[in-house]
N, C-alpha and C positions, 0 to 999 in steps of 0.2 A: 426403433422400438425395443424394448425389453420386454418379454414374453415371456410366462411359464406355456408349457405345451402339458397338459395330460392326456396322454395318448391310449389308444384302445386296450396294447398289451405290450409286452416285453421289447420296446423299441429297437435293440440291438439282437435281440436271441430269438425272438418270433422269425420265423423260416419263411417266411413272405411277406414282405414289404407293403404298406398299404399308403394311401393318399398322401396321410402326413407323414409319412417316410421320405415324399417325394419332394412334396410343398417346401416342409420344413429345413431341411438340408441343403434345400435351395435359398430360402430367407435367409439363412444363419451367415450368406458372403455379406449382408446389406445391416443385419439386426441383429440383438443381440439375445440369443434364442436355449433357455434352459428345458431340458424335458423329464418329467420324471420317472423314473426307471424302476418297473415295476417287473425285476429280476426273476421271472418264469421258468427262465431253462436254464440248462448251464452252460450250452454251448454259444457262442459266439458267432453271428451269422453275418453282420456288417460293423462297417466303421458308420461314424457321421460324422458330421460338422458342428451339430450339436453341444453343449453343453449337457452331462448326464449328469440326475442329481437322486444319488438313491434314497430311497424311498420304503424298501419292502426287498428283502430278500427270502421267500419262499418256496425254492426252486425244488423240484419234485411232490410237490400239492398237486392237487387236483385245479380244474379250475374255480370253482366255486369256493371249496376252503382257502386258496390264496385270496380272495379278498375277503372273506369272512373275518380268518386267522388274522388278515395285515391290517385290519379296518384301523386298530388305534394306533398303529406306529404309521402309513401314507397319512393317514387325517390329519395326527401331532404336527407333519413335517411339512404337508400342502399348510396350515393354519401358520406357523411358524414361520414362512417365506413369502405366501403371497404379497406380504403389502409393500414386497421390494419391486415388482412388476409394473409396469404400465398395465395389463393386461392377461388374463389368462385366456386359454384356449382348448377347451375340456371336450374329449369323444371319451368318457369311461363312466357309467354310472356313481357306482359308490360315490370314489374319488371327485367325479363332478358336482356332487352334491356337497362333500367338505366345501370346495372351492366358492361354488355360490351362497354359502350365507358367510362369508368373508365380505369387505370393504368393497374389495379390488372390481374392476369389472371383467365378467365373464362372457367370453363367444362362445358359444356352441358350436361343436362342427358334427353334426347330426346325417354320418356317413350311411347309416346304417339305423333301420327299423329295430332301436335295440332289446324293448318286450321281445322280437321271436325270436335276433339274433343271441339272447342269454338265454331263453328258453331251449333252443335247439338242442344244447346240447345235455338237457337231462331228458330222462324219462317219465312215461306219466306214472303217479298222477302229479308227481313232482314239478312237472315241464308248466302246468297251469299254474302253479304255487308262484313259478319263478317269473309267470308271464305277464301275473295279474302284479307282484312286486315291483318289478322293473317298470313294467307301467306307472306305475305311481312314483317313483322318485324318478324316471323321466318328466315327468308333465310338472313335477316341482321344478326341474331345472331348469326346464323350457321357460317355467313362470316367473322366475329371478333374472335371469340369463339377457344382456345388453343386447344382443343379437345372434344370428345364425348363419352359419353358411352350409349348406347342402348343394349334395351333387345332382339333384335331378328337378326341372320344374313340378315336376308331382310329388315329389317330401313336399316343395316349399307349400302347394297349395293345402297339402294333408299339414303342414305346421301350422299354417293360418288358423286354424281351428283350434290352436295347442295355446298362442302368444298373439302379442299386438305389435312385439318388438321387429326389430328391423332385418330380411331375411334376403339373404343374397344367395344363386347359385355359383358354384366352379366345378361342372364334372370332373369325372376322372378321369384320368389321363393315361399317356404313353411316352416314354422314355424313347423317340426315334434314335438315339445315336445308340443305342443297344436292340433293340428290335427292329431288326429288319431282314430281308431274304438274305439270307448266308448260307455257308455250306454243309450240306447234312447228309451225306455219304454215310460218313461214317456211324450218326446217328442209326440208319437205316441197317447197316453190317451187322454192328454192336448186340441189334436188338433184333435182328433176324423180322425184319416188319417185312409186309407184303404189300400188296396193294388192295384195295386203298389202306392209308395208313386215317383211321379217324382218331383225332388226340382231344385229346383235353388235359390243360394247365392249370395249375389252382390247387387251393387247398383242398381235402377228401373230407368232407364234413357233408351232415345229414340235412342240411336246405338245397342239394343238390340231387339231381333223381339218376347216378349214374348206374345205377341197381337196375333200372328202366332200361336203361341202354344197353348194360349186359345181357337181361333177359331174352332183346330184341335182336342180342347178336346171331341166334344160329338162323333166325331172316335174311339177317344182311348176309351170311355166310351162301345161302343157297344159292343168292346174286352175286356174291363177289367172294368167290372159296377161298381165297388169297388174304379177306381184309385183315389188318390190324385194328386193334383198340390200344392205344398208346396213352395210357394214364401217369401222370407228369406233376409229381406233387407230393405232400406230406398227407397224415392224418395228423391232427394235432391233439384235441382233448378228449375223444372218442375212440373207440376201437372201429371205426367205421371200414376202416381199409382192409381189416382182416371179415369183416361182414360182408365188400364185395369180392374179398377173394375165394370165399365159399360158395359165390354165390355164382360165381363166373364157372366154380367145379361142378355147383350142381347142373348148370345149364348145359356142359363138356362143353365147353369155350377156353377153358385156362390157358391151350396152348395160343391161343391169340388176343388173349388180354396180358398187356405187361405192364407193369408198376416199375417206376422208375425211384419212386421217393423222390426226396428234395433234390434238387438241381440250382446249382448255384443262379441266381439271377444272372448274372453277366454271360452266365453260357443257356440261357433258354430257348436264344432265336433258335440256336442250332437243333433243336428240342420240335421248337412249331413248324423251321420249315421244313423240316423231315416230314409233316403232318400234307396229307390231300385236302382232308378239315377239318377245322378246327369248332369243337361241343362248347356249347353253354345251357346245357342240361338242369335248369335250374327249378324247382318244385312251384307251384301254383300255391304262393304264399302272399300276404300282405308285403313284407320288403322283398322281394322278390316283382313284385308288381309296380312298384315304385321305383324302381333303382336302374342302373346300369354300371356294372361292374369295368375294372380295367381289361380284361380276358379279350372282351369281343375285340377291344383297341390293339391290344398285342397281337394276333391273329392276324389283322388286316393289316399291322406295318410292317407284319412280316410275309406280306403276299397270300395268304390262306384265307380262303372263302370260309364261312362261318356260318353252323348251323346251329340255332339257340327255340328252345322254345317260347311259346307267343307270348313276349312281355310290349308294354305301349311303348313305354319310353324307347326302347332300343328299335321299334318299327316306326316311331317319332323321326328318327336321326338317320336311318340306313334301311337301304331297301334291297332287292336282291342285286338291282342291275352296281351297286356296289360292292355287291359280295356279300351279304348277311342274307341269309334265309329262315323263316320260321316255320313251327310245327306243333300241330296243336294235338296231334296222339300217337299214337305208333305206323297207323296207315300213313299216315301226313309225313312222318318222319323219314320212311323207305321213299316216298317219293321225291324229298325232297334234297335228300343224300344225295339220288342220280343226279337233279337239276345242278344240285351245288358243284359238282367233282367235275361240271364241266365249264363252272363259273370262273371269273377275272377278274382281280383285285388289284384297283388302281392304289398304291400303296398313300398316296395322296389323301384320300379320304381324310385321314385320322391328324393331318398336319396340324389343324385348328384345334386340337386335343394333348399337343406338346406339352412335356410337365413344366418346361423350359415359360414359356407363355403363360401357360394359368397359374402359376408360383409369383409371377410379377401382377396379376390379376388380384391373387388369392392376397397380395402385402398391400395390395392399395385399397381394397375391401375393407380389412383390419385396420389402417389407418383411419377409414373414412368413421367406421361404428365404433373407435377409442375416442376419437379426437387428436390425436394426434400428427 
């Protein structure tokens, strides 16, 4: 196959790697795999295997004026190449919308609830402006679009309502030959953590309620005078990060919440299993309700018990006696911290979740909705 890929954001310079980072990289030993490069930041965060084909260089924009700003030079350049492709494979609004009134045929890969995930990160009354828009050139893509692949059976049944076309899932995944129980000594020295150490990895963006968790910290403190809060990750297009480090001063928590920023992928294990458990503190939202992120997978291949608030999907797939516990308020949460810090995590679980496996899943998928 020959594939354009339009990818969510800055494929090499986004600071954490997402599904198609995994998939794709993986296809490009077997196919022959172009992505377009929608140059965000300046730095340099991975190689691929890929093919990069630029597209937009708007690097220090905000996120909204880079695709506003780039709409006529990606559109010119997606219009001008597609109909060299067997195929494209679009996660980006705008840009997905040039792509489907093109010739070529379009897969959607529908990772993410994208009305809230564009809204998130304005403010209101802006955030509804951006929610009811995205809306609507979603549901045109969806209506053009040959097919879909989504990571969770509740997208596919919330797309049913969207298309007639043809909807296949591949969750998300984990990388085992990098995530796994390694040594984190020195993790633990570095960062002066206590016990328990509770972490969370991931980006620091506002569809997550770690603000909740900081509040809830001098609780947890009264039970465990020792714990850590080991936050493990960037802020990206928000000032989010500097919102819970104020908010960690107002609570007097600061001296046991530490922010680490980005951490290279290939040294994260050392990051989780320094961790007692591992947070998926994620807001009571539409995608949020729907979805299952890679977080809770990392966590468990790397031996850490996991404590997420109450989404279906992820209480679908894992239960506590594998190490995932959920919580549905603040009381639920203390109790379930104790449960968890004394749980066991068969690293097993997450095997049938390899990116290795559903990358050869994810090309016979795309074979089958091209024809090819």
């Amino acid at each position: 196959m020959k594939l354009l890929v339009i990818p969510t954001t800055d494929w090499t310079g986004h600071p954490v790697p997402n599904r198609l980072n995994f998939i794709f990289d993986r296809l490009a030993s077997e196919h022959e795999i172009d992505v377009c490069h929608f140059k965000i930041f300046e730095k340099k965060f991975r190689d691929t295997n890929c093919n990069l084909i630029p597209v937009y260089d708007g690097v220090g924009q905000n996120i909204a004026k880079y695709y506003l700003r780039g709409f006529p030079k990606y559109s010119h350049k997606i219009k001008t190449i597609a109909n060299d492709y067997d195929g494209i494979v679009a996660s980006n609004l705008t840009p997905s919308l040039t792509a489907s009134l093109q010739d070529v045929p379009v897969v959607i890969d529908y990772l993410d609830h994208f009305p809230e995930s564009a809204a998130v990160y304005f403010d209101t009354p802006l955030d509804l402006i951006v929610k009811i828009t995205a809306s609507l050139i979603s549901d045109i893509n969806l209506g053009k679009c040959k097919g879909i692949i989504t990571p969770t059976d509740r997208f596919k049944e919330y797309l049913k309502t969207k298309t007639d076309c043809d909807i296949a899932v591949v969750p998300n995944g984990v990388d085992r030959k990098i995530m796994k129980p390694v040594e984190s000594s020195h993790v633990k020295k570095e960062n002066q953590l206590g016990y328990p150490v509770i972490g969370y990895v991931g980006s620091i963006e506002r569809w997550l309620n770690l603000e909740g968790i900081i509040k809830l910290f001098p609780c947890i403190l009264d039970r465990y005078p020792d714990a850590s809060l080991l936050i493990v990750g960037p802020s990206l297009h928000t000032g989010h990060k500097e919102e819970l480090m104020r908010c960690a001063e107002k609570e007097g928590v600061s001296d046991n919440v530490i922010f680490t920023g980005r951490i290279p992928y290939e040294n994260l294990a050392e990051y989780i299993s320094s961790m007692d458990v591992g947070l998926n503190p994620r807001r009571q939202m539409e995608m949020n309700r729907l979805t299952m992120g890679s977080k809770i997978l990392n966590y468990l291949a790397c031996g850490v018990p996991v404590l997420t608030t109450n989404m279906p999907t992820v209480e679908e797939n894992f239960s506590p006696s594998q190490g995932v516990y959920s919580y549905d308020d603040e009381s639920e949460m203390l109790a379930e911290l104790h449960v968890a810090l004394s749980g066991k995590v068969n690293i097993n679980v997450v095997k049938r979740y390899d990116w290795d496996v559903l990358a050869r899943k994810y090309g016979k998928i795309l074979e089958k909705i091209l024809g090819i």
